[in-house]
Backbone bond lengths (Angstrom), bond angles and torsions (degrees), N, CA, C in turn:
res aa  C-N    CA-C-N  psi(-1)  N-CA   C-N-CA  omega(-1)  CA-C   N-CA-C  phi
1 X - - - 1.441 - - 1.528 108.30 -
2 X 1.219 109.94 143.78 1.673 117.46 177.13 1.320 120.74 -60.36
3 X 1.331 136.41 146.33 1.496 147.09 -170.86 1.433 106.29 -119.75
4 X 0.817 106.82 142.45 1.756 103.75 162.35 1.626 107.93 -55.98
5 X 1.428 116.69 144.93 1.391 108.90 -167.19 1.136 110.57 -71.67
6 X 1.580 141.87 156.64 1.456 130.12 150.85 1.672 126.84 -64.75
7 X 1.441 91.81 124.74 1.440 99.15 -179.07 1.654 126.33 -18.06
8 X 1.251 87.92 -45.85 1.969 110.13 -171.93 1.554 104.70 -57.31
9 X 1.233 94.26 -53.21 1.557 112.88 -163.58 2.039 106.37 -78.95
10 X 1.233 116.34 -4.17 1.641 139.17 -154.71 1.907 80.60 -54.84
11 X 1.059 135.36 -29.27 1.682 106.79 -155.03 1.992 91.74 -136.48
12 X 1.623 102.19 4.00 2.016 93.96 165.84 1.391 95.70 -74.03
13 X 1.372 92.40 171.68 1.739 110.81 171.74 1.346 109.87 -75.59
14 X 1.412 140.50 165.47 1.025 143.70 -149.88 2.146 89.01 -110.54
15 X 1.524 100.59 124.02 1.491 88.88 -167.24 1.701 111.52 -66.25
16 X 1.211 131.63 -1.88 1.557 154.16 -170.44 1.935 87.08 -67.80
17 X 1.018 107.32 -57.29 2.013 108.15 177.92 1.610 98.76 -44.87
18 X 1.274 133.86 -51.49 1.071 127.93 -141.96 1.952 105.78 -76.17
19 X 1.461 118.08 8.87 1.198 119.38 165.67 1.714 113.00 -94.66
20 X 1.495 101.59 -27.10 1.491 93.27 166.37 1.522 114.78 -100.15
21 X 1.382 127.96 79.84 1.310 143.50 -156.55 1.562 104.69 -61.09
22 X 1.684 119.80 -48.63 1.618 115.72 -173.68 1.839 101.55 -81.92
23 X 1.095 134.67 3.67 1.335 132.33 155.43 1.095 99.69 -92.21
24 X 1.837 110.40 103.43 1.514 112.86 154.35 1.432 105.50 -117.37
25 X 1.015 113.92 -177.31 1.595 129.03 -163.56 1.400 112.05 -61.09
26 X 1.697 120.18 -24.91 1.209 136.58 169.22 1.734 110.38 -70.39
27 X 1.425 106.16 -38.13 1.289 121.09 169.08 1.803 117.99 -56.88
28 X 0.905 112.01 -84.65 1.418 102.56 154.26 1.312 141.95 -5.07
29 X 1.121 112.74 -79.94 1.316 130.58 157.35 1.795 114.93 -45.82
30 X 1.513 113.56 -48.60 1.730 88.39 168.71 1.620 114.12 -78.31
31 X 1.420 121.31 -16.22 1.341 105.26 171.49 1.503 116.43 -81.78
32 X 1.186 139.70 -15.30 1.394 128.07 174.05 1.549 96.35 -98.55
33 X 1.131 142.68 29.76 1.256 128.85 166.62 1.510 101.76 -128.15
34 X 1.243 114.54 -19.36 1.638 118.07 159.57 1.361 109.42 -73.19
35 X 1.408 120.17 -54.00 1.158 102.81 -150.37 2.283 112.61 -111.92
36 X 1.641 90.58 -3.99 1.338 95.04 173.06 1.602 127.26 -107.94
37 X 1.164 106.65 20.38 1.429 111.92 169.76 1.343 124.83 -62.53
38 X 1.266 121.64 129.41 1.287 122.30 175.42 1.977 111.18 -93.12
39 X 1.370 105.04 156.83 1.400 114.68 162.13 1.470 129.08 -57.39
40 X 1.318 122.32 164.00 0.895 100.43 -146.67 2.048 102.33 -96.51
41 X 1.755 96.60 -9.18 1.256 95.17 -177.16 1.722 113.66 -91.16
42 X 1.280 108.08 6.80 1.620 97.94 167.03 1.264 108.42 -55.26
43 X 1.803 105.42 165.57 1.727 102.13 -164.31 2.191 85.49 -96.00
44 X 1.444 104.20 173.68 1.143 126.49 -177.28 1.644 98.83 -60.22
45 X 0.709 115.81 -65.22 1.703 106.67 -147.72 2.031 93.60 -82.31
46 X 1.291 113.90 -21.78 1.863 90.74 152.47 1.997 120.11 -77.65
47 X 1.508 81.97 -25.63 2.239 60.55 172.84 1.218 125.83 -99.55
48 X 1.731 115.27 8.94 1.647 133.16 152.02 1.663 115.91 -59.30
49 X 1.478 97.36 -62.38 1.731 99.12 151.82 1.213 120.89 -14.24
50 X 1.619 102.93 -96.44 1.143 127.37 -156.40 1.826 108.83 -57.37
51 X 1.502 97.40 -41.40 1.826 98.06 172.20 1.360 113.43 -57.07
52 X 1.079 118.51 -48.43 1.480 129.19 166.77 1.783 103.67 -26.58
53 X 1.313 98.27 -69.89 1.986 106.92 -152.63 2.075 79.00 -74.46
54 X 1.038 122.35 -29.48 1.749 110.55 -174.96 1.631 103.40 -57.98
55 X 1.324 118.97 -52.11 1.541 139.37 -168.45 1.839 105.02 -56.34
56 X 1.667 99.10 -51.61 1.096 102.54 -170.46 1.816 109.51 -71.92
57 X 1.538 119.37 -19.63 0.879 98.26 -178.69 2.256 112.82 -98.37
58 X 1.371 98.24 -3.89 1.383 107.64 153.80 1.695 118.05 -61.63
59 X 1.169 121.27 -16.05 1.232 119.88 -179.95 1.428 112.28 -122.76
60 X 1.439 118.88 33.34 0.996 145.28 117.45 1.771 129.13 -34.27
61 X 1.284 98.52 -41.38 1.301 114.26 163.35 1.761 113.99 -56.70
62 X 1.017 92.76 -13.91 1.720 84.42 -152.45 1.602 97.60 -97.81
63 X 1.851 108.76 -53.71 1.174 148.07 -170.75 1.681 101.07 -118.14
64 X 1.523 110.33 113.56 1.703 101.68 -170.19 1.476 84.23 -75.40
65 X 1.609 139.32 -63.39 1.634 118.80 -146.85 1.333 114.95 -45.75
66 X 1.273 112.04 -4.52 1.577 106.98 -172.24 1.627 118.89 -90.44
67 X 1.341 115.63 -2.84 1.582 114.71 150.55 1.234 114.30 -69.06
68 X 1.695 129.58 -29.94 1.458 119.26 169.87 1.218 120.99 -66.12
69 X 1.200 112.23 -41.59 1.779 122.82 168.69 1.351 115.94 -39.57
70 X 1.509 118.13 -59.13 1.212 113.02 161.15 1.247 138.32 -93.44
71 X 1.128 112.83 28.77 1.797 111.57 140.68 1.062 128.52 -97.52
72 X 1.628 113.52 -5.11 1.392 119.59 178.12 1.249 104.27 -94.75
73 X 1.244 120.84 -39.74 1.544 139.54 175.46 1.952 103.77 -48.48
74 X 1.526 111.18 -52.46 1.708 121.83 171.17 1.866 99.80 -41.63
75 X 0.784 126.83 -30.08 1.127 113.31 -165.56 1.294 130.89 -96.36
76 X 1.448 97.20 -14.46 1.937 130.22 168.58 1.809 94.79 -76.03
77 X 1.232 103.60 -69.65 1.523 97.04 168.62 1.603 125.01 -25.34
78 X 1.201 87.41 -56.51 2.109 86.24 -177.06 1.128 105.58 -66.29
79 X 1.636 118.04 -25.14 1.934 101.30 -160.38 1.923 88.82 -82.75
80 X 1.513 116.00 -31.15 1.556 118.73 -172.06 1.581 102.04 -40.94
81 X 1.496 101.79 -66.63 1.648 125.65 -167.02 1.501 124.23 -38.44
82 X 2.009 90.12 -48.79 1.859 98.73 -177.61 1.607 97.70 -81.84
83 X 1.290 147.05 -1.89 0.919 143.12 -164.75 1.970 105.62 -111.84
84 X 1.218 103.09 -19.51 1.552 120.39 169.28 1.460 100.01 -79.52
85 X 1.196 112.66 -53.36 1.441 134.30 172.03 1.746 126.58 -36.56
86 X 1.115 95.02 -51.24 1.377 135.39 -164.33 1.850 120.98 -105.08
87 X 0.877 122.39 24.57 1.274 116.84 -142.92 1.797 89.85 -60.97
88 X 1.665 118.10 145.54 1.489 135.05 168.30 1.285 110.12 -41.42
89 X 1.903 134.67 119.53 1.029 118.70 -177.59 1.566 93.37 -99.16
90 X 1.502 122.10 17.56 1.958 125.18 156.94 1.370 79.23 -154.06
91 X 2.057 78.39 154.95 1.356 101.76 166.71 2.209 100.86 -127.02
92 X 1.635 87.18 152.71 1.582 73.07 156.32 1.389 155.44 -24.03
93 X 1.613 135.60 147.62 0.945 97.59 172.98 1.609 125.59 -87.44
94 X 1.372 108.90 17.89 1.803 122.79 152.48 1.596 109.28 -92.46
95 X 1.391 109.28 20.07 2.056 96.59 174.22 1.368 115.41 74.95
96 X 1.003 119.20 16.20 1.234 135.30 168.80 1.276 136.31 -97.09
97 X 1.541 112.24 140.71 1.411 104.10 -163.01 1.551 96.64 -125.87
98 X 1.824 109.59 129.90 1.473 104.64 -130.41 1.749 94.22 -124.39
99 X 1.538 104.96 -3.28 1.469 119.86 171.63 1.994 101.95 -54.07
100 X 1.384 91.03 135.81 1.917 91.51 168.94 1.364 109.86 -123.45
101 X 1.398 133.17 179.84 0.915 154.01 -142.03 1.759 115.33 -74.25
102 X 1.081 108.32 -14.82 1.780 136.45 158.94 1.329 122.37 -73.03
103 X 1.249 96.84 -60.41 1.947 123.63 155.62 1.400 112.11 -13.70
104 X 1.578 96.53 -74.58 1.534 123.90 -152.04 1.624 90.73 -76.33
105 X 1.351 103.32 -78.83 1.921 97.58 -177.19 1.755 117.27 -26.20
106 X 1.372 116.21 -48.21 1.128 103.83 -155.67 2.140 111.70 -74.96
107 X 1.751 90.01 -10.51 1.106 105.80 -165.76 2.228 89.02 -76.35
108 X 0.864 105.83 -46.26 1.273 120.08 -178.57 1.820 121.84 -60.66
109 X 1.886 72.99 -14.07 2.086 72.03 177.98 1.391 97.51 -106.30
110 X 1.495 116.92 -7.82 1.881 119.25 -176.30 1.374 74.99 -74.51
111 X 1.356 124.38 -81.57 1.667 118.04 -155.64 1.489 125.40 -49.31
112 X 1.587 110.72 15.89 1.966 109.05 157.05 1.993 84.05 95.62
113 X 1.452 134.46 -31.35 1.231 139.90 -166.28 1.494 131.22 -72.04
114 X 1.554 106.28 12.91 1.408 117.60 -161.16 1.745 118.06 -151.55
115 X 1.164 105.96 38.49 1.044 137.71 173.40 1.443 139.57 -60.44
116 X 1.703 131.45 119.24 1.484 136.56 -141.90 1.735 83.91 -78.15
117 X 0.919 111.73 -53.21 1.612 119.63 -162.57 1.903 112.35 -63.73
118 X 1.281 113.20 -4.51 1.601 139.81 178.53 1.035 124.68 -98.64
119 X 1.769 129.37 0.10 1.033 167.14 -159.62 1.396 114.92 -118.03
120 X 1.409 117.15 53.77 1.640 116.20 -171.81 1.911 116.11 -42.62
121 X 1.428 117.66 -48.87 1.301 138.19 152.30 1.493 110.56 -2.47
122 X 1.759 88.02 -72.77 1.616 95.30 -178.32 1.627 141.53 -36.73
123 X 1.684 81.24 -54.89 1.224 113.92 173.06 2.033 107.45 -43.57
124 X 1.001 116.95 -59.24 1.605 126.19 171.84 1.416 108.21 -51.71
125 X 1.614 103.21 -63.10 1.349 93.10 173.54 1.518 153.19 -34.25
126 X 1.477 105.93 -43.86 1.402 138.67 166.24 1.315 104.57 -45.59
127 X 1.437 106.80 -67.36 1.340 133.72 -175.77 1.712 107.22 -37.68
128 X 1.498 99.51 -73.65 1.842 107.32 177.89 1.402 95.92 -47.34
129 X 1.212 132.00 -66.57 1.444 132.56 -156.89 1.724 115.00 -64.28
130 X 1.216 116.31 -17.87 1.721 133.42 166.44 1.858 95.54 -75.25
131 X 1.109 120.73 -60.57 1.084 118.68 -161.18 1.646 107.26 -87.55
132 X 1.255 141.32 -10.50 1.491 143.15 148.17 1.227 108.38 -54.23
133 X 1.075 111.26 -74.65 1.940 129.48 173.42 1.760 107.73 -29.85
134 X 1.040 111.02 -62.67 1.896 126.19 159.81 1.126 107.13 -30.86
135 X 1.376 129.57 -72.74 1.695 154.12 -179.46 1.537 108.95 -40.33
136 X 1.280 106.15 -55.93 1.590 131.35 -162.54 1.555 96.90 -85.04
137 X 1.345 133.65 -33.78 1.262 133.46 -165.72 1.444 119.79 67.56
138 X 1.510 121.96 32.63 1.441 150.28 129.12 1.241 130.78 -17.68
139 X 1.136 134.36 109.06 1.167 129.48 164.85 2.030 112.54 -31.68
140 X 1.382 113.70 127.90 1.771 100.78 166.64 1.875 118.51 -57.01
141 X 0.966 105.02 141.27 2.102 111.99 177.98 1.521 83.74 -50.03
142 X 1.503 91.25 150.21 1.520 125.74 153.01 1.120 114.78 -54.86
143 X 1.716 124.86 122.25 1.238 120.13 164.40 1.456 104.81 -67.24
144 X 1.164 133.08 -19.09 1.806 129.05 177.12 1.347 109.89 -67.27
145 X 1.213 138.20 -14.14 1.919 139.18 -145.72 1.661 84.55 -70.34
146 X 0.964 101.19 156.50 1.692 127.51 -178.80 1.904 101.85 -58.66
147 X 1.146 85.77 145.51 1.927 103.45 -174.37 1.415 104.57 -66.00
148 X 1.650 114.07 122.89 1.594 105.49 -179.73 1.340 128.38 -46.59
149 X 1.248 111.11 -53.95 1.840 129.56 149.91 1.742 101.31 -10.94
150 X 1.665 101.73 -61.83 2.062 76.44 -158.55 1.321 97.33 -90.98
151 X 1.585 118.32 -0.96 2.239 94.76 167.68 1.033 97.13 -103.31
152 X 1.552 150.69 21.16 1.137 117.80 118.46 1.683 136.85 -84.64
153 X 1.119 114.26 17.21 1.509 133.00 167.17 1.793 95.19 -106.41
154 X 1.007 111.82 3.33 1.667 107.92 -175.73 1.453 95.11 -101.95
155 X 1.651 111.67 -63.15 1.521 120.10 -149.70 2.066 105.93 -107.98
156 X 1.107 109.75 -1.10 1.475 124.94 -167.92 1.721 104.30 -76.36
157 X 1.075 97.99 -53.40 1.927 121.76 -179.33 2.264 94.11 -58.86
158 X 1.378 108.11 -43.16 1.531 116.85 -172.22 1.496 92.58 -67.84
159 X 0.966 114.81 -73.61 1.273 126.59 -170.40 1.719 100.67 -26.56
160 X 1.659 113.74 -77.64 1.585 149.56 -160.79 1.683 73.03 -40.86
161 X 1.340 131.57 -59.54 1.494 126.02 -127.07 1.797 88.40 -106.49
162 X 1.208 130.09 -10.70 1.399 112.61 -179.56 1.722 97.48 -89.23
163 X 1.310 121.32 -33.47 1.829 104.05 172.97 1.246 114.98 -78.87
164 X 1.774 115.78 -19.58 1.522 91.57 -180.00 2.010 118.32 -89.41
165 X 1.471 90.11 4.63 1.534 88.34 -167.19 1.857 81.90 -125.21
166 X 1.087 126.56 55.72 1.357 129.95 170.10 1.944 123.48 -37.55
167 X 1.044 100.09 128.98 1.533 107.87 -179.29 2.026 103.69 -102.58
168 X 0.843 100.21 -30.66 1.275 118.90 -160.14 1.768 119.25 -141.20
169 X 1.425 125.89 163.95 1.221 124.83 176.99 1.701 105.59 -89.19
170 X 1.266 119.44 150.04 1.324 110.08 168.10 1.447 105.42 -151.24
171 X 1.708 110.37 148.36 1.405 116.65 -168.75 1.382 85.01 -142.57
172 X 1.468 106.64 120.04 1.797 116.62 177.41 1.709 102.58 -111.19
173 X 1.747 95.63 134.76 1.714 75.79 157.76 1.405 148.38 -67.82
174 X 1.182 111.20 179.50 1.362 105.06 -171.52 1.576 130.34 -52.26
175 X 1.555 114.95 -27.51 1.070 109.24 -174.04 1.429 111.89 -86.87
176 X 1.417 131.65 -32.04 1.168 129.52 163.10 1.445 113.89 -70.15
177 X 0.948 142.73 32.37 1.516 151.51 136.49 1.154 115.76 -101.51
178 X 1.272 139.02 -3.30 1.123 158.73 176.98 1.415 126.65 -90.89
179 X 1.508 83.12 -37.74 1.880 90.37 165.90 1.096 144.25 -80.78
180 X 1.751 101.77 -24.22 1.588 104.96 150.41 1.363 137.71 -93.95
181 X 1.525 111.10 3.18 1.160 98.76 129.21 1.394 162.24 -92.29
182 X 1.534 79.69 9.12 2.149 89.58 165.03 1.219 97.30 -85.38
183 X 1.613 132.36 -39.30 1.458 111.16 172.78 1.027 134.17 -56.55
184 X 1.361 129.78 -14.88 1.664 140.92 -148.59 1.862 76.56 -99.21
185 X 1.263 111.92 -65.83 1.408 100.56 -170.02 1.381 124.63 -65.58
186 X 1.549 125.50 -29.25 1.775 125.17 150.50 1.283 111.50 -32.36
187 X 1.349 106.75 -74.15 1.894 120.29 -179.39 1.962 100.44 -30.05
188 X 1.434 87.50 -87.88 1.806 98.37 -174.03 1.658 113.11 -53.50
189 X 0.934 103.35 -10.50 1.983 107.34 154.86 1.392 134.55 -80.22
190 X 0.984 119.40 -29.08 1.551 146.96 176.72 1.771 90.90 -90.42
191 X 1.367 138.46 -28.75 1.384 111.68 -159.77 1.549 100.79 -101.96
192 X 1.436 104.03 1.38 1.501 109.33 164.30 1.496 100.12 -151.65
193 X 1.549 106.97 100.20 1.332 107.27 179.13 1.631 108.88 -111.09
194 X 1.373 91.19 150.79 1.707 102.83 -168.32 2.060 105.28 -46.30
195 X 1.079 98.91 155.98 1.880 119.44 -169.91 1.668 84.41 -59.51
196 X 1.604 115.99 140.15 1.662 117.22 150.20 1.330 88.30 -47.17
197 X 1.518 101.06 159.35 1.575 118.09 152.96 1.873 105.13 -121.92
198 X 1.367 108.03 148.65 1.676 96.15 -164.69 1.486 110.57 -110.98
């Protein structure tokens, strides 16, 4: 179980990195700067957020639980964004706006904004998963399988609600903390996507 770090030790790397040896700190840093950039017309206080949960999971390096933090943290981001996005056309009758994180996406995939093909990620994904399947001697995926868009309006809200309503401690590696935050920034890219140009 994790300790608060020792003072001494406050700025080594956390020796927990040293099993994923080709993720070094340089590593990191070109994958969240490749792949977590936001546009440029998101508003300020969602890509303060979101820099926030990127930083925190760069300092992951330092402190490993803190790649879990921010993948759980990616997912507060998305519900912030569609809800910046989205503003409630009612609120409770306590002022409240009572739509959740299922809510909001699906509202975002009615509005044309939530799109499989908008999902650069995907695109790789497919790819690894064509070429595992190949490897393995697998049948190839169904071109029919369900639209990425609605299992993550399916499984995104599950996800959001098993770290914030915790049963248990959990420490994921790095790369699966990693993945929602390339989604958090796909999602919040698509919900303000750059002007056609004609």
């Amino acid at each position: 179980m994790p300790s608060i770090k020792n003072r001494a030790q406050f700025l080594e790397p956390d020796p927990t990195n040293k099993l994923f040896p080709a993720l070094t700190l340089d590593k990191h840093y070109e994958i969240v700067s490749e792949h977590c950039a936001l546009r440029d017309g998101v508003p300020e206080n969602v890509r303060n957020y979101f820099n926030t949960v990127v930083t925190l999971y760069l300092y992951g390096w330092l402190y490993y639980p803190f790649f879990t933090m921010a993948g759980f943290l990616s997912t507060f981001v998305v519900e912030m964004a569609l809800r910046v996005r989205f503003p409630p056309k009612k609120l409770s009758k306590k002022g409240l706006d009572l739509r959740y994180i299922g809510t909001l996406l699906s509202e975002a995939k009615q509005a044309g904004l939530l799109r499989d093909e908008d999902f650069p990620s995907l695109k790789n994904h497919k790819a690894h998963s064509a070429e595992l399947n190949r490897a393995l001697g697998l049948p190839a995926a169904s071109e029919a399988e369900e639209p990425y868009a609605d299992r993550l309006i399916r499984w995104l809200p599950k996800v959001r609600n098993d770290f914030a309503h915790a049963k248990m401690e959990s420490i994921l590696p790095p790369g699966m903390t990693l993945t929602p935050l390339i989604q958090a920034a796909e999602i919040i890219n698509q919900l303000w996507p750059n002007p056609k140009t004609p």
